[in-house]
C-alpha positions in Angstrom: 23.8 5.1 14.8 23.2 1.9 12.9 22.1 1.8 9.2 20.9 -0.5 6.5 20.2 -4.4 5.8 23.6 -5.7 6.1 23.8 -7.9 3.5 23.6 -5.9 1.1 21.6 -6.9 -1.3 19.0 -9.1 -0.1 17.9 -12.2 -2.0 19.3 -11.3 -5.1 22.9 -12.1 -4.4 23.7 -14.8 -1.7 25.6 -13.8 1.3 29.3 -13.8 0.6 31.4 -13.6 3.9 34.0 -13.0 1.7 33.2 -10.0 -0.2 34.1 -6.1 0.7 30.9 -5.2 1.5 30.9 -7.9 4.2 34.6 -7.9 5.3 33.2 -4.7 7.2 31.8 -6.9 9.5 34.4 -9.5 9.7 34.7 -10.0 13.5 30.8 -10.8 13.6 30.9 -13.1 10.4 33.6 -15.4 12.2 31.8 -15.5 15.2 28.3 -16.2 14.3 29.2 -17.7 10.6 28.0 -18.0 7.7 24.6 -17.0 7.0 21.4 -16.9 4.4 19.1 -14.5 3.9 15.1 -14.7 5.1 12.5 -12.9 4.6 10.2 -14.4 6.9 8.5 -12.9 10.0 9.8 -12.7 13.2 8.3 -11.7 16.5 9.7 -9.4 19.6 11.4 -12.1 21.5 13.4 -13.7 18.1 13.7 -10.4 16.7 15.3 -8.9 20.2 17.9 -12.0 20.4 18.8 -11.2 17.0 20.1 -7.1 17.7 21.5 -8.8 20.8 23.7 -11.2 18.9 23.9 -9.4 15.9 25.8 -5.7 17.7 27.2 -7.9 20.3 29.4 -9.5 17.8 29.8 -6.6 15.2 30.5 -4.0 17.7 34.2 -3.8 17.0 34.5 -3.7 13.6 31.2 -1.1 13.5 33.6 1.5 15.6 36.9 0.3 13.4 34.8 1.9 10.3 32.2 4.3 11.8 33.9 5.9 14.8 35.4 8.6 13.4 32.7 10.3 12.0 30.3 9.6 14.9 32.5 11.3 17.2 33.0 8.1 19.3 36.3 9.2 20.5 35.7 12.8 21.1 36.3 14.2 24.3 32.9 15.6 24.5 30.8 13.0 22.1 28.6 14.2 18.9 25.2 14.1 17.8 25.5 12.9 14.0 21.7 12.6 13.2 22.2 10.2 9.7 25.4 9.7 6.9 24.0 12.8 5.5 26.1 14.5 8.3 23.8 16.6 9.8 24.4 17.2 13.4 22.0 18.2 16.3 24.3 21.4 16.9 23.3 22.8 13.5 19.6 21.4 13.2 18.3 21.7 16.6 15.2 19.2 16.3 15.5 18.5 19.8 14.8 22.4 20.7 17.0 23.8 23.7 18.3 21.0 25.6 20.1 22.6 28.3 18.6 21.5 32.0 16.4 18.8 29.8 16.5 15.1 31.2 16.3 13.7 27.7 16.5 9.7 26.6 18.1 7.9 23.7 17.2 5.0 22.2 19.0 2.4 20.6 22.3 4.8 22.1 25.1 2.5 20.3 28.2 3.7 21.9 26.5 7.1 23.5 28.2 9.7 21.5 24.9 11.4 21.5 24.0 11.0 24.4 27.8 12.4 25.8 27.2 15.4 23.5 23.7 16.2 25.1 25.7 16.0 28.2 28.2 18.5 27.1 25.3 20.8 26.5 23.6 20.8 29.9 21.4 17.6 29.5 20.7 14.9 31.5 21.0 12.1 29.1 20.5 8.2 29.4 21.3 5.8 27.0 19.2 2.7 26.3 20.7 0.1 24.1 19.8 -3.8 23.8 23.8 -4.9 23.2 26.1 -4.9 26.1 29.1 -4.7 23.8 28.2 -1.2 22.3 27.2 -0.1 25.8 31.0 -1.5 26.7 32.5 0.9 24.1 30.6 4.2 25.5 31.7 3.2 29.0 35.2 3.0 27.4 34.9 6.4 25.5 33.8 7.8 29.1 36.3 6.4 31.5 39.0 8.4 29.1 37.6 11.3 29.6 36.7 10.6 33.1 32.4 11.7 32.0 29.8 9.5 32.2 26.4 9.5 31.1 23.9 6.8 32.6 23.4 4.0 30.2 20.8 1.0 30.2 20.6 -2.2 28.3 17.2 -2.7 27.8 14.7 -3.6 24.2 13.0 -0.5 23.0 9.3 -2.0 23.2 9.7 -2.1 26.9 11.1 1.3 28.4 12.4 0.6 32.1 11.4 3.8 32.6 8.6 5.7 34.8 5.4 7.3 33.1 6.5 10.8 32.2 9.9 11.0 33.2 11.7 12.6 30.2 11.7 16.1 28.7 12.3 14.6 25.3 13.2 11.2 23.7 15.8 10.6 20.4 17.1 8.0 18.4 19.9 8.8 15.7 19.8 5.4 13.4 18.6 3.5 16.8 16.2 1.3 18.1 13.3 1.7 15.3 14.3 -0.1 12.9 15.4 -3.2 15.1 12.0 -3.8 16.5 9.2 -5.8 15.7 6.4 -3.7 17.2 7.7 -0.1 16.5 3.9 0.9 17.1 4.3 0.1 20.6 7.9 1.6 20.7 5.7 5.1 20.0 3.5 4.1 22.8 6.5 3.9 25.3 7.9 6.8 23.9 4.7 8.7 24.5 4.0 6.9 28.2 7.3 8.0 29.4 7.9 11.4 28.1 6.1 14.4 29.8 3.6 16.2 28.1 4.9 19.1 25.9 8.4 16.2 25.4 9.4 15.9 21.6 10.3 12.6 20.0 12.9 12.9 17.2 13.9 9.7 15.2 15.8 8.9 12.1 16.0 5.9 10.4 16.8 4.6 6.0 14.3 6.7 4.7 11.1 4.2 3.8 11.8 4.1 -0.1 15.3 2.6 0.3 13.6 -0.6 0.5 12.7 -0.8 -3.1 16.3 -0.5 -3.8 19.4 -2.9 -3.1 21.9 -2.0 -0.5 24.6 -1.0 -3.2 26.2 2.4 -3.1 26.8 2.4 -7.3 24.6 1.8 -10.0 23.7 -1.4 -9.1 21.8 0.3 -5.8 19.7 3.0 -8.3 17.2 -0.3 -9.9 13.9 -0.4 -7.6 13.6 -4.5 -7.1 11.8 -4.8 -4.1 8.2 -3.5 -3.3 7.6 -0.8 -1.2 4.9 -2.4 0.4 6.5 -5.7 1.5 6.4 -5.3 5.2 8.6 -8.7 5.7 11.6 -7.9 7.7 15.3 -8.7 5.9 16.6 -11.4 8.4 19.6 -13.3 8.4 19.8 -16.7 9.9 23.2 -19.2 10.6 23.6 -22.5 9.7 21.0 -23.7 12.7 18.3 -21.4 11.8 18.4 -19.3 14.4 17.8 -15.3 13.3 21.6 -13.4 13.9 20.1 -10.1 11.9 17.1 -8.7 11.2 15.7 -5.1 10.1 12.0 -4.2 9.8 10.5 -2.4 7.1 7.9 0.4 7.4 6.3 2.8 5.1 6.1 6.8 5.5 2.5 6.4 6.4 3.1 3.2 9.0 5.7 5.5 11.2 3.1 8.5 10.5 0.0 6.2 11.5 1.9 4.9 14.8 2.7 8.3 15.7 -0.4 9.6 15.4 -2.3 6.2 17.1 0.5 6.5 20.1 -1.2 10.1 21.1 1.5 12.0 19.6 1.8 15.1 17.1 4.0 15.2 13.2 5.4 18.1 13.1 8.1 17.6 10.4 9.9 15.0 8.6 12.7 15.7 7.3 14.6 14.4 4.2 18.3 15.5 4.1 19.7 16.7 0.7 22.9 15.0 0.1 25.5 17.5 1.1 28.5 19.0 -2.2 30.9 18.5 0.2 30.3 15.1 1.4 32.1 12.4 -0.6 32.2 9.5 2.1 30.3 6.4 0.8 28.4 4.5 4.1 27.1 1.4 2.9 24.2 2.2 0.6 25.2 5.7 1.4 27.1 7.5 -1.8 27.3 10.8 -3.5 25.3 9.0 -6.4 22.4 7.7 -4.8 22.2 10.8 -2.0 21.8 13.2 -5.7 19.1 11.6 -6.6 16.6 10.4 -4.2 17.1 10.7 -0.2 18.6 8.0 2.2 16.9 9.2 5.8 14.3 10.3 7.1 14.1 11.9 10.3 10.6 12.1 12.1 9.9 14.9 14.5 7.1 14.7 17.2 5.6 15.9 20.4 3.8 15.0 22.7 0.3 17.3 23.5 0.3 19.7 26.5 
């Protein structure tokens, strides 16, 4: 599970290396450097080479700070569906999964994908960075488990036409893309018909605000309707980050154009007993307006 525009704050503070929000991400800063932000366009190929550098490099320090409460290290994985904490065990959004040949996209690590094993599944995880994939095949060898897992883009499934009961992506491969329309057309070709498609990602009106878990992050500054991706760029120019932005009624539309059925979205209440901040994620901002959004579909027949 991966969440939110990493700066921060996007271009109303420069990018600071130096800062706490960034010293998160201190293994990725020294190796790809300093950086500026963009808010410029990118295609598939640029915005692809981008994830690929950008978790490649990060992946350490991402597990350093998120593991725990993913379940990374568990002996039998978990299925965390947002920093809201709510948890496929409780929810249920992917219906009975036991017997269920089931695909996740954007995998990370696979803790997901590892608990949908430990429930009967037949999971495979698809992720575009080798170096997340590396620390799911490490999670497995100690527990001597493994799930199948692919590195792969999500706008181009390496998959057969309706091969999966059901398709998921916790914080995953959505937000990464640049053609998430044609990510729902994948999903569609390769689940079978009757498979359900269950995705979370920042809930759409967290772009209006910046990245900033305290007051700071409760000021809308950024219009909802600016579809230009946040992108980071190093010293050469070359994109190292880059998250795409889409309204409520974009993912809706794309659903609906890919062949596929809404049957919920769901907007998780920020939980009393939850007082872990996760980025942009806090106690003060989750009280007042939500942070995900997860989209549940299915495909007809």
């Amino acid at each position: 599970m991966a969440t939110g525009k990493r700066a921060g704050l996007l271009d109303q503070v420069p990018f600071d290396p130096m800062t706490e929000q960034n010293d998160r991400h201190q293994d990725a800063s020294a190796a790809l450097g300093e950086a500026t932000v963009s808010r410029a366009r990118i295609g598939t190929a640029e915005s692809q080479h981008a994830s690929r550098v950008w978790w490649d490099a990060d992946a350490d320090d991402y597990h350093r700070t998120h593991g725990d409460f993913l379940g990374v290290d568990s002996d039998h994985g978990e299925f965390v569906w947002c920093p809201e904490g709510l948890h496929e065990g409780d929810m249920h959004l992917l219906g009975e999964v036991a017997g269920q040949r089931i695909l996740e996209i954007g995998c990370g690590s696979a803790p997901c994908s590892r608990w949908l094993a430990d429930q009967g599944a037949h999971p495979v995880g698809l992720d575009i960075s080798m170096q997340m994939l590396r620390h799911g095949v490490a999670a497995m060898d100690r527990v001597g488990k493994r799930v199948p897992l692919v590195q792969a883009g999500a706008e181009a499934l390496p998959f057969a036409d309706e091969s999966f009961d059901a398709a998921c992506s916790a914080f995953g491969g959505v937000p990464f893309v640049a053609d998430s329309a044609l990510v729902m057309r994948e999903v569609a070709r390769v689940l079978k018909p009757g498979g359900r498609w269950v995705f979370s990602v920042n809930h759409p009106m967290r772009w209006c605000f910046a990245d900033d878990p305290g007051p700071m992050g409760m000021v809308a500054s950024i219009p909802y309707f600016d579809r230009s991706p946040y992108v980071e760029l190093d010293e050469q120019g070359n994109a190292i980050y880059v998250e795409h932005h889409r309204t409520i009624g974009d993912r809706v539309r794309e659903l609906v154009a890919a062949g596929l059925l809404v049957e919920d979205i769901v907007e998780p209440d920020w939980p009393e007993w939850l007082d872990r901040e996760w980025g942009q994620w806090s106690p003060l901002r989750g009280q007042v307006f939500p942070g995900t959004a997860i989209f549940c579909a299915r495909k007809p027949g």
